[in-house]
N, C-alpha and C positions, 0 to 999 in steps of 0.2 A: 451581472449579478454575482456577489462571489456568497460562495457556500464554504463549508467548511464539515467537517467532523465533528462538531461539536454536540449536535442533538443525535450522534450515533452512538451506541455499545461501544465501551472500548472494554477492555479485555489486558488485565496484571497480567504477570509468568505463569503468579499460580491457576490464574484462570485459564489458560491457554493451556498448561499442563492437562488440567480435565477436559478441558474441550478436545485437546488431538492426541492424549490419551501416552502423550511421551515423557519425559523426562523434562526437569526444569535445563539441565546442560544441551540436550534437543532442540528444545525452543528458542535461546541462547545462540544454539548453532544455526537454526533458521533464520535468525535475525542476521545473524553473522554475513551468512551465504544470500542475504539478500531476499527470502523466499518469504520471506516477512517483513514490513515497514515498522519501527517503533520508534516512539519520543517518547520524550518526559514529558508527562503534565501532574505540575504540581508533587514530583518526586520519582515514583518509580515508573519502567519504562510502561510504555500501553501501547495496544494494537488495535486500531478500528475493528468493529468485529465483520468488519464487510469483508475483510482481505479473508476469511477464512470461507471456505463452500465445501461443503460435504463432508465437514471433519478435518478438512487437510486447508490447508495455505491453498487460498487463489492460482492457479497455475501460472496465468498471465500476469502475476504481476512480477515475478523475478526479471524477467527479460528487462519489462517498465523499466523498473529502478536501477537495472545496470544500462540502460539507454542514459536515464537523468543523470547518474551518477559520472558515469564518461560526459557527459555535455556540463559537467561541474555544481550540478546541483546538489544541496544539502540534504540530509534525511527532512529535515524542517520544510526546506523548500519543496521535495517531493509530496510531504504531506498537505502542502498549502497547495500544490497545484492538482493532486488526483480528484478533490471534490470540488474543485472549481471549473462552472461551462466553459470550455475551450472555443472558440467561435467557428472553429476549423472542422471540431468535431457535431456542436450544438446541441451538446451533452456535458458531463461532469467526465474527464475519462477514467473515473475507475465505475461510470454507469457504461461507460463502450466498452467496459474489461468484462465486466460482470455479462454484455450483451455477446459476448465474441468476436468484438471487433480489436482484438490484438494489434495485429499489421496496422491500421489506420491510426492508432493509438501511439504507437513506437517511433511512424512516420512521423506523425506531429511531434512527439519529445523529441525527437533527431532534429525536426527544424528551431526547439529553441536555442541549440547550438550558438 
C-alpha cells in the first residue's frame, strides 16, 4: 500500500515561523541542517506538519535524512519513502519515528544502500 503526505498538514515558512516561534532565516536554516524535510508543492517550500512535535522539529528525523541523504536519496525521494509501509518495518517509518523506534528506522534506510 503506498501512502503519501498528502491528506496531511503541510506547513509554508511562514507558518513554521509561528509554529516554532523562530525566524523565517531559522527555519531556512533547519531545513538547511537537515532538521527539517521540505519540497515544493505547487510553488513554495512545505513541511509535513508531522515532522514537527512539541513545537520543535521531530528529533529523529535529522539522523533519517542524513542516513537517506548519504545512501543518495533525494529530498523528493525521502518524502515519498517516510510515509510509505516499509515491509521491514510494517509501518510508515516516520510512524516508527514518531513511535521511538529511531535505530530500526536508520537500520532499514542504511539497507536501501
Amino acid at each position: 500500500m503506498t501512502e503519501s503526505f498528502s491528506d496531511q498538514l503541510w506547513l509554508s515558512i511562514p507558518d513554521l515561523v509561528r509554529e516554532l516561534g523562530v525566524s523565517q532565516s531559522r527555519v531556512r536554516q533547519l531545513i538547511d541542517d537537515k532538521q527539517l524535510l521540505a519540497v515544493r508543492r505547487g510553488g513554495p517550500l512545505q513541511v509535513p506538519a508531522v515532522f514537527i512535535k512539541d513545537g520543535a522539529p521531530l528529533p529523529e528525523l535529522r539522523g533519517t535524512l542524513i542516513v537517506l541523504g548519504d545512501d543518495g536519496f533525494t529530498d523528493e525521494q525521502a518524502m515519498t519513502w517516510l510515509p510509505e509501509v516499509d515491509p521491514s518495518l510494517g509501518v510508515p517509518p516516520i510512524q516508527a519515528l514518531l513511535a521511538g523506534r529511531k535505530a530500526e528506522v536508520r537500520r532499514v534506510a542504511q539497507a536501501l544502500a
